[in-house]
N, CA, C and O atoms as a Tripos MOL2 file, in Angstrom:
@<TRIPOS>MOLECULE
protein
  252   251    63     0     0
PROTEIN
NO_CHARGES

@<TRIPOS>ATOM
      1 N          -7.0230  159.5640 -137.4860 N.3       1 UNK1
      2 CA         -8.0570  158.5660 -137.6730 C.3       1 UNK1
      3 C          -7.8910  157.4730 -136.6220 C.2       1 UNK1
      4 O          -6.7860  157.1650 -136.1750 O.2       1 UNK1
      5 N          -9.2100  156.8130 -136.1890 N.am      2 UNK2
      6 CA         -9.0380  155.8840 -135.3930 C.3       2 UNK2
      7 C          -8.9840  153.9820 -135.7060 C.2       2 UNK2
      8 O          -9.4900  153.4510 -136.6940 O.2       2 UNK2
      9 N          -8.6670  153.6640 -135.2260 N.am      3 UNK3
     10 CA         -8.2240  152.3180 -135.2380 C.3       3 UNK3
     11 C          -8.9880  151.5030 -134.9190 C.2       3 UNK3
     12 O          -9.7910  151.9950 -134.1260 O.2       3 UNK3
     13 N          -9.2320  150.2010 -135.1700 N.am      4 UNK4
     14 CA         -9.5610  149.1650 -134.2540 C.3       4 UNK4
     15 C          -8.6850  147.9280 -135.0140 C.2       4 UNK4
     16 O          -8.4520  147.8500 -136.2200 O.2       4 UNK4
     17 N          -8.3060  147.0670 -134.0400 N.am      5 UNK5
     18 CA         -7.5310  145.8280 -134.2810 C.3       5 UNK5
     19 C          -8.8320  144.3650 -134.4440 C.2       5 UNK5
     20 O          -9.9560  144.0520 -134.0520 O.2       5 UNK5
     21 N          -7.9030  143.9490 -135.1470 N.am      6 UNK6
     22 CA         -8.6370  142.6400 -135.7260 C.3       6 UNK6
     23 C          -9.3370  141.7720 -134.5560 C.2       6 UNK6
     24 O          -9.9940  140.7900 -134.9030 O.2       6 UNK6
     25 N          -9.2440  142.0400 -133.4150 N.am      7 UNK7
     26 CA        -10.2960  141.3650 -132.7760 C.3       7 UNK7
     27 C         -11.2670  142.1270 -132.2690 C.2       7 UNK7
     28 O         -12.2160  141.6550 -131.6430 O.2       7 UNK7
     29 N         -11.1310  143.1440 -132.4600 N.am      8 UNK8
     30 CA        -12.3670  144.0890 -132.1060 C.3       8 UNK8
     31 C         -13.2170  144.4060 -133.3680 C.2       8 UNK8
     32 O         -14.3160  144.9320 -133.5490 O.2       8 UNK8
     33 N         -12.3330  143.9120 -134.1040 N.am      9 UNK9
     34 CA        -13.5810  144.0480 -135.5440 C.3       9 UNK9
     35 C         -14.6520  143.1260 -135.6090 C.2       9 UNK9
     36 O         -15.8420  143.3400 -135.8360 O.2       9 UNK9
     37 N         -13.7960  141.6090 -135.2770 N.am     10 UNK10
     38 CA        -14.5600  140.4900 -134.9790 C.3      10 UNK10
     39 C         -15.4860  140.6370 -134.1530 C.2      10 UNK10
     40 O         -16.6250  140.3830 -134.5450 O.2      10 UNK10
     41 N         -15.3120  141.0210 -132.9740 N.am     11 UNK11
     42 CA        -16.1150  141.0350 -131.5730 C.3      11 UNK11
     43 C         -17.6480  142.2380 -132.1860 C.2      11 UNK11
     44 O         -18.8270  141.9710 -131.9520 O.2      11 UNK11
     45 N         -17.2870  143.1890 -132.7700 N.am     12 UNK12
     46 CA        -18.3420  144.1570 -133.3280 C.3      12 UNK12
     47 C         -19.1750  143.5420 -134.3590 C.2      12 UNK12
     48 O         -20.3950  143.6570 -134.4760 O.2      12 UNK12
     49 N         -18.3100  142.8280 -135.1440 N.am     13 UNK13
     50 CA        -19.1040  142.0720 -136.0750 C.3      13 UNK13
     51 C         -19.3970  140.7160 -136.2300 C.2      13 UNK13
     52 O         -19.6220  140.1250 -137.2860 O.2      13 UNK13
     53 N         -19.3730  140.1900 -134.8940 N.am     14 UNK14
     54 CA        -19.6400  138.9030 -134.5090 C.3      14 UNK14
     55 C         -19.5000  137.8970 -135.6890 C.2      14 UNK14
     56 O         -20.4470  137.4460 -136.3340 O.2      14 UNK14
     57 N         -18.0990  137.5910 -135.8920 N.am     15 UNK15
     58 CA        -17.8030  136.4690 -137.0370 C.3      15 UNK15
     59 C         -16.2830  136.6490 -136.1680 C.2      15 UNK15
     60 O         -16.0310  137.5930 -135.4190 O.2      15 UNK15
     61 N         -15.3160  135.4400 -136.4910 N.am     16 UNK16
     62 CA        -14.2110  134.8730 -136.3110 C.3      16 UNK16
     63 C         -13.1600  135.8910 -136.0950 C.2      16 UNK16
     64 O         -13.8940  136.8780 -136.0400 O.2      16 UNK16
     65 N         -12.0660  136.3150 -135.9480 N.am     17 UNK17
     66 CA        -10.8180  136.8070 -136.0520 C.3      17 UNK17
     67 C         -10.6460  136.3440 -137.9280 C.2      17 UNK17
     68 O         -10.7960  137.2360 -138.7630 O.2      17 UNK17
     69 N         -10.4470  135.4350 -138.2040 N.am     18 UNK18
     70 CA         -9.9240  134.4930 -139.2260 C.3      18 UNK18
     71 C         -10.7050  135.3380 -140.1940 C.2      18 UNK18
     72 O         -10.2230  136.0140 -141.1030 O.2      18 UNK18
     73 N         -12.1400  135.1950 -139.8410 N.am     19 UNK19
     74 CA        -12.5620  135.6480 -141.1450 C.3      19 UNK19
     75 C         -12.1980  137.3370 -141.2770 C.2      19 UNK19
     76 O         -12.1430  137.7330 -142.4420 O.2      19 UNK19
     77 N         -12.0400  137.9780 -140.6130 N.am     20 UNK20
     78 CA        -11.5550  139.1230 -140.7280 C.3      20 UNK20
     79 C         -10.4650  139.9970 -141.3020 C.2      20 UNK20
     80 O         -10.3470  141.1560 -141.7000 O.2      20 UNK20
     81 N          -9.3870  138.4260 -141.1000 N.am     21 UNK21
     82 CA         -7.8930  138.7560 -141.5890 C.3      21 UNK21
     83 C          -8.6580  138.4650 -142.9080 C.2      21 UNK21
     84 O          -8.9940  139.4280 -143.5990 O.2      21 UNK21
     85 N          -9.0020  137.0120 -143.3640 N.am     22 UNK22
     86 CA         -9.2580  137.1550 -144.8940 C.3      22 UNK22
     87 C         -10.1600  138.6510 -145.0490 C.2      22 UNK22
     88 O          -9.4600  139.6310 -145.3020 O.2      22 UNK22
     89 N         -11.2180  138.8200 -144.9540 N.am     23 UNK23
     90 CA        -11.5030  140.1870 -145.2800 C.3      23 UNK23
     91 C         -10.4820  140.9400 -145.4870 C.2      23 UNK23
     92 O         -10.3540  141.4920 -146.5790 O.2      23 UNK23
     93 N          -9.6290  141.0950 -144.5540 N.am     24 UNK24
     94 CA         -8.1760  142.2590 -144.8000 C.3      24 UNK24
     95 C          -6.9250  141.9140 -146.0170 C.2      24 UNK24
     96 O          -6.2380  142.5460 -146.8200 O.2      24 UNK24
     97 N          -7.0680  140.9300 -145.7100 N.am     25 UNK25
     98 CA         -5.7640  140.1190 -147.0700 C.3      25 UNK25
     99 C          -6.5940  140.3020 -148.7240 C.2      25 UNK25
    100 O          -5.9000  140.5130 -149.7190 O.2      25 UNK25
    101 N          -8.1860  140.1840 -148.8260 N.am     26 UNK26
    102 CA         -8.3000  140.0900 -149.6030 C.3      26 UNK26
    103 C          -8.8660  141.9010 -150.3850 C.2      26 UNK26
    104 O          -9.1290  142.3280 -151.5100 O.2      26 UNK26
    105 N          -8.8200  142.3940 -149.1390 N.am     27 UNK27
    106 CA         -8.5900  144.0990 -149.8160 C.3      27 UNK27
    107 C         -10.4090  144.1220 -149.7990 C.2      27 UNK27
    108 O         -11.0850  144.5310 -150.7430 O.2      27 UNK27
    109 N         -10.8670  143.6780 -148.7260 N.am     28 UNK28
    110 CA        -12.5360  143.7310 -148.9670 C.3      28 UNK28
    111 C         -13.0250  144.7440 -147.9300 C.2      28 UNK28
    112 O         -14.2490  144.8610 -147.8570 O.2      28 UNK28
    113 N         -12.0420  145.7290 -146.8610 N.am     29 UNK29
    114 CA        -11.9840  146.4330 -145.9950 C.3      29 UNK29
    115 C         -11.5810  147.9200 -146.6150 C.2      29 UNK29
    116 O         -10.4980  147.7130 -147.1610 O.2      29 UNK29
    117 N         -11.8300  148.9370 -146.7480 N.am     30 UNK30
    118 CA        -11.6970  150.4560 -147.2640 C.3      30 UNK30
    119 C         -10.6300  150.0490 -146.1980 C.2      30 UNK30
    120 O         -10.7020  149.0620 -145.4650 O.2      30 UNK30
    121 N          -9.3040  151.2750 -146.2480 N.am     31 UNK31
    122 CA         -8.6730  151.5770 -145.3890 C.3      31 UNK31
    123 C          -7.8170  150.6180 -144.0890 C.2      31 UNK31
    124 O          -7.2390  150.9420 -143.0520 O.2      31 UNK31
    125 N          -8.0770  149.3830 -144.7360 N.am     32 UNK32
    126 CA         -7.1620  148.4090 -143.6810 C.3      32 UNK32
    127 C          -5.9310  148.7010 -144.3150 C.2      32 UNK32
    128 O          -5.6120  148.9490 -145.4780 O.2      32 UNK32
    129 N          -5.0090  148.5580 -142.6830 N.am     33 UNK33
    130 CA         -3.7980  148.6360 -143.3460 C.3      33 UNK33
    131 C          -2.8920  147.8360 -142.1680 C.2      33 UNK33
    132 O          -3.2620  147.8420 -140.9940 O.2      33 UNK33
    133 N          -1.9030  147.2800 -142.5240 N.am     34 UNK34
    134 CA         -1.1090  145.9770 -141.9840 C.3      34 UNK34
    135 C           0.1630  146.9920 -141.2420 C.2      34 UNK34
    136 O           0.8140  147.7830 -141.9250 O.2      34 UNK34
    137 N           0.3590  146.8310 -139.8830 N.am     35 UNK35
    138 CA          1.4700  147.8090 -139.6330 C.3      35 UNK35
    139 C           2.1240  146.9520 -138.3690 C.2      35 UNK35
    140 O           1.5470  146.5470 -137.3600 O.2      35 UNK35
    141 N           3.3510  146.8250 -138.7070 N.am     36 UNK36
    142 CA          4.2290  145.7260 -137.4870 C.3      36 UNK36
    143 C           3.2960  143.9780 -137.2540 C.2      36 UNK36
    144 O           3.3620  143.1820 -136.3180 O.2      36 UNK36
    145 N           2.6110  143.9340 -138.3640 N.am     37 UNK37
    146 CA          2.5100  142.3270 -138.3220 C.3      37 UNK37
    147 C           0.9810  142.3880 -137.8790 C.2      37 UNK37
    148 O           0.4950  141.2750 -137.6760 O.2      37 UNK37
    149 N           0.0980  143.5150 -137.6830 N.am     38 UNK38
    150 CA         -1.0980  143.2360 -137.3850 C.3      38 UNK38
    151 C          -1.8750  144.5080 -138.0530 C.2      38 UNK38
    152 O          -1.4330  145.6350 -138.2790 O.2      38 UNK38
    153 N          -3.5080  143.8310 -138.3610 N.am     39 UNK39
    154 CA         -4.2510  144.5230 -139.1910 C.3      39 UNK39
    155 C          -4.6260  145.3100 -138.4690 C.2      39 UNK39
    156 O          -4.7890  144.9590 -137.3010 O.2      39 UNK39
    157 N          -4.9930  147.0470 -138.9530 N.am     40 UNK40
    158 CA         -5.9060  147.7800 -138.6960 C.3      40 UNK40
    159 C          -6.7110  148.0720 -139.4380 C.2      40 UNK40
    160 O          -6.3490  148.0600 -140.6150 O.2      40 UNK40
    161 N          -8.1910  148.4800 -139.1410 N.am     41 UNK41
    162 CA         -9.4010  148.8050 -139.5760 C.3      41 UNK41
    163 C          -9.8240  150.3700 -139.1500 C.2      41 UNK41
    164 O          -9.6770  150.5790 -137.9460 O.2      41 UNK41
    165 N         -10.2510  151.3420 -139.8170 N.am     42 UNK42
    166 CA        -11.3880  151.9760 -139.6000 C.3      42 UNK42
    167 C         -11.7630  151.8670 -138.4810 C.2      42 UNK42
    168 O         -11.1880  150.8770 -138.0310 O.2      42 UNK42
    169 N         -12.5210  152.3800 -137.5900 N.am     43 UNK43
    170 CA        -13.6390  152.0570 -136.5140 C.3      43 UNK43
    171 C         -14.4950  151.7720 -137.4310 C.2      43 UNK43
    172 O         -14.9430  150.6510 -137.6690 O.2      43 UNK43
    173 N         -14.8660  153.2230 -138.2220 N.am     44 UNK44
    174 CA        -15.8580  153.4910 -138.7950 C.3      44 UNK44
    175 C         -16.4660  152.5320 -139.8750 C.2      44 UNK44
    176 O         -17.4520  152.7950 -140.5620 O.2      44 UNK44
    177 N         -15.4630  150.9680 -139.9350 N.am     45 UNK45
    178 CA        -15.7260  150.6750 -141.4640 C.3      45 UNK45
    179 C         -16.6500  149.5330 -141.0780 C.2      45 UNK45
    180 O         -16.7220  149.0710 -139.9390 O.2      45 UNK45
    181 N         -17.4870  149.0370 -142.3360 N.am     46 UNK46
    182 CA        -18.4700  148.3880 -142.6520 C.3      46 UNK46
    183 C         -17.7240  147.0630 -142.8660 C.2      46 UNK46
    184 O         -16.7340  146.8370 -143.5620 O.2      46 UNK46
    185 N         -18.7750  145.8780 -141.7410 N.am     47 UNK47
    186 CA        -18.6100  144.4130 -141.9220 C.3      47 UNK47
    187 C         -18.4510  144.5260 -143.3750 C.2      47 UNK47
    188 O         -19.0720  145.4950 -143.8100 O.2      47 UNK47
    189 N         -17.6740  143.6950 -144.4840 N.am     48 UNK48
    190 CA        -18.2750  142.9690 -145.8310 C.3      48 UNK48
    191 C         -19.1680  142.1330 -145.6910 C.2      48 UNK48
    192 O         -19.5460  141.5700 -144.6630 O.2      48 UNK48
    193 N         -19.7890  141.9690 -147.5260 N.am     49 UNK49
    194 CA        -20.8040  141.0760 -147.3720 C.3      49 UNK49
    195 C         -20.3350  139.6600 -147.4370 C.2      49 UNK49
    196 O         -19.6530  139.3980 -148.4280 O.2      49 UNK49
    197 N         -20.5360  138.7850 -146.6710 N.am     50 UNK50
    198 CA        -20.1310  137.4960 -147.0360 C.3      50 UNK50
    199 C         -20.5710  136.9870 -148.5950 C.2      50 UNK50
    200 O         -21.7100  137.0450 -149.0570 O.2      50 UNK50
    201 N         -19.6900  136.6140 -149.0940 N.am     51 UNK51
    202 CA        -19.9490  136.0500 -150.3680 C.3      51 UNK51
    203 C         -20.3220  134.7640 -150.2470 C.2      51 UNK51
    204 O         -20.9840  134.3160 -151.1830 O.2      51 UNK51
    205 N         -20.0020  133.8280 -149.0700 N.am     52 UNK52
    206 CA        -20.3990  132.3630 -148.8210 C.3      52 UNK52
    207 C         -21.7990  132.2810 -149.2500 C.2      52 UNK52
    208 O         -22.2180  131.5210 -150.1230 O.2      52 UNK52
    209 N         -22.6930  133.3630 -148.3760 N.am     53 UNK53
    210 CA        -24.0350  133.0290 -148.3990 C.3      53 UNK53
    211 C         -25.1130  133.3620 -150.0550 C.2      53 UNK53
    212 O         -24.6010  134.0030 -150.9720 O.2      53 UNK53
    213 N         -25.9120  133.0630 -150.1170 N.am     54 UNK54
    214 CA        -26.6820  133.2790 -151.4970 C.3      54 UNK54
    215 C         -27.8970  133.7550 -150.3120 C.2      54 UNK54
    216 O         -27.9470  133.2880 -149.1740 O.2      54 UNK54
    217 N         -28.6450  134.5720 -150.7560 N.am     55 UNK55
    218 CA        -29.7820  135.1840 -150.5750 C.3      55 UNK55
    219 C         -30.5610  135.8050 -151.8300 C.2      55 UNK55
    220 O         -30.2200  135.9520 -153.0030 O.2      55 UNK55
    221 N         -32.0100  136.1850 -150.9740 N.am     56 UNK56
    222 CA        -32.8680  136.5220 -152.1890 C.3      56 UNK56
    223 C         -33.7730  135.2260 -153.2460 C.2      56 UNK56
    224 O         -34.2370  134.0970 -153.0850 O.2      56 UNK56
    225 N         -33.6960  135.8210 -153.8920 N.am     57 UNK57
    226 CA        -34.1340  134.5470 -155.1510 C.3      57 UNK57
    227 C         -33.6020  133.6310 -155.8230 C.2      57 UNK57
    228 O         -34.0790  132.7150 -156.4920 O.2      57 UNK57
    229 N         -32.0620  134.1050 -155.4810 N.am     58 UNK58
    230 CA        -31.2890  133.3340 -156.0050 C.3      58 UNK58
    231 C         -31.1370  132.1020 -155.3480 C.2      58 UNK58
    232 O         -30.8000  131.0810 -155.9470 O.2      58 UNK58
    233 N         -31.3820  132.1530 -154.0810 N.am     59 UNK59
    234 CA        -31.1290  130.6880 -152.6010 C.3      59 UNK59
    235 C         -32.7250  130.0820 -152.8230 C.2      59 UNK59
    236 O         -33.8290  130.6200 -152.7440 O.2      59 UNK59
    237 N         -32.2520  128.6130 -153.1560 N.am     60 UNK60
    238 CA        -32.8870  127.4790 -153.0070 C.3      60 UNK60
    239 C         -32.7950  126.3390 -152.0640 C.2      60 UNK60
    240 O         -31.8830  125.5300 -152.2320 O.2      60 UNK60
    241 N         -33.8410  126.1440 -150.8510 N.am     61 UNK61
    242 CA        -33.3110  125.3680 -149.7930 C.3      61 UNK61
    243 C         -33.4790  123.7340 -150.6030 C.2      61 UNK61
    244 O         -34.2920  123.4990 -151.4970 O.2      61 UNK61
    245 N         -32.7420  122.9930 -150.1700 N.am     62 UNK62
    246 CA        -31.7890  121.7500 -150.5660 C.3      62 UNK62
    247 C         -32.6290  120.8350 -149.7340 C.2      62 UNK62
    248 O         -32.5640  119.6820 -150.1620 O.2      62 UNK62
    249 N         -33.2880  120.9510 -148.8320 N.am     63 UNK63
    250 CA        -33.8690  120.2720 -147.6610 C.3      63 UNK63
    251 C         -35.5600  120.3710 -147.6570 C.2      63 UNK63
    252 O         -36.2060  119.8540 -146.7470 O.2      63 UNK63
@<TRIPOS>BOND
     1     1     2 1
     2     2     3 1
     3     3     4 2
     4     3     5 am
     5     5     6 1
     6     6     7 1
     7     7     8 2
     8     7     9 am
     9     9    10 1
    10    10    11 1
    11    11    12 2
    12    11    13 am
    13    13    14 1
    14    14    15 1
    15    15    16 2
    16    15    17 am
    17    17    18 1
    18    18    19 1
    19    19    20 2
    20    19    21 am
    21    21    22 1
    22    22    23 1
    23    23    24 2
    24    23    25 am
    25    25    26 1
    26    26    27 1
    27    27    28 2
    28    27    29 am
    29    29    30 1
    30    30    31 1
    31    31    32 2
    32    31    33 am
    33    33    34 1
    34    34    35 1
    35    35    36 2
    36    35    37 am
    37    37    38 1
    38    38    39 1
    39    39    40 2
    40    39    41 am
    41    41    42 1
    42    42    43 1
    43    43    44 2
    44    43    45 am
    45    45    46 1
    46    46    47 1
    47    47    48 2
    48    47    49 am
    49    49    50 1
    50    50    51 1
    51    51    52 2
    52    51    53 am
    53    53    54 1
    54    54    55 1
    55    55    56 2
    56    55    57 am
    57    57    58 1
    58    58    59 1
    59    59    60 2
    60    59    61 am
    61    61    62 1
    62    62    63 1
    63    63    64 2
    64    63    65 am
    65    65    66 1
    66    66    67 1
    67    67    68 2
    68    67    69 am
    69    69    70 1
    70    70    71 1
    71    71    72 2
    72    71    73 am
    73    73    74 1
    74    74    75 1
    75    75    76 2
    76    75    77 am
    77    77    78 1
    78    78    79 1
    79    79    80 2
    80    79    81 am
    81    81    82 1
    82    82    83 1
    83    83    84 2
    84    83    85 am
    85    85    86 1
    86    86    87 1
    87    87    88 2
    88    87    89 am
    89    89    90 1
    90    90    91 1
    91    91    92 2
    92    91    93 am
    93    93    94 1
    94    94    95 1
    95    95    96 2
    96    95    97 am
    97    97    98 1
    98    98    99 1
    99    99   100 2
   100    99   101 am
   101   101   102 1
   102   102   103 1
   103   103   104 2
   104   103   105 am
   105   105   106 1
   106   106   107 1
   107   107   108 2
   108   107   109 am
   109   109   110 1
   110   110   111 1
   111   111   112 2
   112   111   113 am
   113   113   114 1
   114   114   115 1
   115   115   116 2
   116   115   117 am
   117   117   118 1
   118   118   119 1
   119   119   120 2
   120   119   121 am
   121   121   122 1
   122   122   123 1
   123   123   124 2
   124   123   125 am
   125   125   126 1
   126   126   127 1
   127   127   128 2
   128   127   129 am
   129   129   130 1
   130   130   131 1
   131   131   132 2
   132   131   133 am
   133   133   134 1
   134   134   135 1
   135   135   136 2
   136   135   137 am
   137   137   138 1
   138   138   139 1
   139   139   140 2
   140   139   141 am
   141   141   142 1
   142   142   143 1
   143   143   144 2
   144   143   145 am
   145   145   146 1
   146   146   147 1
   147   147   148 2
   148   147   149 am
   149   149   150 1
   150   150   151 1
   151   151   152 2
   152   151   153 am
   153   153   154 1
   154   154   155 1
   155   155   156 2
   156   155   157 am
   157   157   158 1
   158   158   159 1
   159   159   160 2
   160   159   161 am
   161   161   162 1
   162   162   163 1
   163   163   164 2
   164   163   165 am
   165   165   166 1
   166   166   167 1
   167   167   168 2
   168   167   169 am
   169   169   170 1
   170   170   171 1
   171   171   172 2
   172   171   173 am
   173   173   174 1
   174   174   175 1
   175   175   176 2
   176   175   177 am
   177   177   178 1
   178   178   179 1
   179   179   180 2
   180   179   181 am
   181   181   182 1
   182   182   183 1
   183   183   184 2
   184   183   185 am
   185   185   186 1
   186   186   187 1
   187   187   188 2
   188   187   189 am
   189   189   190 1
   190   190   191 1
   191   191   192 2
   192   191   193 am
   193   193   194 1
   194   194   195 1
   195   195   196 2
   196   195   197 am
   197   197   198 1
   198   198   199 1
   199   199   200 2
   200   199   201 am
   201   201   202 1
   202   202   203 1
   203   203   204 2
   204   203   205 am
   205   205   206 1
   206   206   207 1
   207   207   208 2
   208   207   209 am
   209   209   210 1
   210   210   211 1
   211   211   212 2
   212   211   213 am
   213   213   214 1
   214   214   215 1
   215   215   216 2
   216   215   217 am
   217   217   218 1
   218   218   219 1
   219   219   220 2
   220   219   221 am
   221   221   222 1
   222   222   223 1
   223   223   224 2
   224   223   225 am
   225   225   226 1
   226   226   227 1
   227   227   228 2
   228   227   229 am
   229   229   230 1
   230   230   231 1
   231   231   232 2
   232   231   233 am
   233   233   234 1
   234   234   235 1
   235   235   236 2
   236   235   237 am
   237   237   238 1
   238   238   239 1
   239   239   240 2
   240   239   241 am
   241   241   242 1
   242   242   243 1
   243   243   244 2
   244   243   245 am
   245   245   246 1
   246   246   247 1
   247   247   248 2
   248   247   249 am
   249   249   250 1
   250   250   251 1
   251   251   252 2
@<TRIPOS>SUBSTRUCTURE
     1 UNK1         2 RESIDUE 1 A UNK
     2 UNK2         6 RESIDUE 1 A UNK
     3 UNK3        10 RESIDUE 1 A UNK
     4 UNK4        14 RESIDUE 1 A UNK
     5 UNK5        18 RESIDUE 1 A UNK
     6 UNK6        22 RESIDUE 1 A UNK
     7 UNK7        26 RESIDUE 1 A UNK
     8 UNK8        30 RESIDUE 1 A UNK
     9 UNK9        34 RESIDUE 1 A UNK
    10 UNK10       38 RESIDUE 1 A UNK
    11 UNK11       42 RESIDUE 1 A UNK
    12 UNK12       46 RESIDUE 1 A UNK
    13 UNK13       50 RESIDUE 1 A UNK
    14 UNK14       54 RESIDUE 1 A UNK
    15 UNK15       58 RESIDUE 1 A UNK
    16 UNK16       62 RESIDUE 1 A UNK
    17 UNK17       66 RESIDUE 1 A UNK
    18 UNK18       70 RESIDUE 1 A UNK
    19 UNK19       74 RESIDUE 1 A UNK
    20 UNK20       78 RESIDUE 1 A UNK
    21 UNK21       82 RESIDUE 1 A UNK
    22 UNK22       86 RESIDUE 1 A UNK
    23 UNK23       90 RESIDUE 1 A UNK
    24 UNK24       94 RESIDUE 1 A UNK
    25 UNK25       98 RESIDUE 1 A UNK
    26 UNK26      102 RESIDUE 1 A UNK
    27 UNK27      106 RESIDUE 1 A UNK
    28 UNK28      110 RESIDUE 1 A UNK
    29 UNK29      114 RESIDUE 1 A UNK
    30 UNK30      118 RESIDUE 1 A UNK
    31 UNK31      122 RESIDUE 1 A UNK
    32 UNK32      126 RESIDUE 1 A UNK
    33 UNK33      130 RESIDUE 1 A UNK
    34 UNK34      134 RESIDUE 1 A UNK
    35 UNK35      138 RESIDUE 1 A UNK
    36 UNK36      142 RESIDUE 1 A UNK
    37 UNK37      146 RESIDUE 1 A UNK
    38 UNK38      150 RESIDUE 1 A UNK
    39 UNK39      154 RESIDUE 1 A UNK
    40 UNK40      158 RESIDUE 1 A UNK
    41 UNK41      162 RESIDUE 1 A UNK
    42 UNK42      166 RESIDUE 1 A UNK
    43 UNK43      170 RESIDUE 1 A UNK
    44 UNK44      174 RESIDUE 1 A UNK
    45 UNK45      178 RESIDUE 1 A UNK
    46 UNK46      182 RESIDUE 1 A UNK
    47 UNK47      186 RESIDUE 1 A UNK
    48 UNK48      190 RESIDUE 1 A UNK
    49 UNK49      194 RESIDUE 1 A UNK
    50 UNK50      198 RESIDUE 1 A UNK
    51 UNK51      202 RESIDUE 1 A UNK
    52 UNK52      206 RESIDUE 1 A UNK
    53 UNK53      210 RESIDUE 1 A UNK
    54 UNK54      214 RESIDUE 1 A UNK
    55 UNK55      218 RESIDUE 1 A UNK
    56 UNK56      222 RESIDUE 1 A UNK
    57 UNK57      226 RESIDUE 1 A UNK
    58 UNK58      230 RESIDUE 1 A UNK
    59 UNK59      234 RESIDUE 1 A UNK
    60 UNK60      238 RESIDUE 1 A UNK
    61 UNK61      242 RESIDUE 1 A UNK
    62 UNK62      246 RESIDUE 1 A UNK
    63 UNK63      250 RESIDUE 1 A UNK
């Protein structure tokens, strides 16, 4: 299976390094796995959904 390292996950999925490790620490990645001090991913695996954001019907703009 192939690999990609935590900044190439970022760079594909245009969000932070940071947020990525949390993605990985918090087990929100199929198949990440931590080996000599740094995360691997899937190629194949899917951004998560940010939970920050609210969408749909549920998001009410404030402004």
């Amino acid at each position: 299976m192939d690999y990609m390292t935590l900044r190439e996950a970022s760079e594909k999925w245009g969000v932070s390094s940071r947020q990525v490790n949390y993605y990985c620490v918090e087990g929100r990645i199929p198949g990440a796995v931590k080996m000599a001090g740094v995360w691997l991913m899937p190629k194949g695996a899917e951004k998560p959904v940010d939970k920050r954001r609210k969408s749909g019907d549920d998001y009410e703009q404030k402004w």
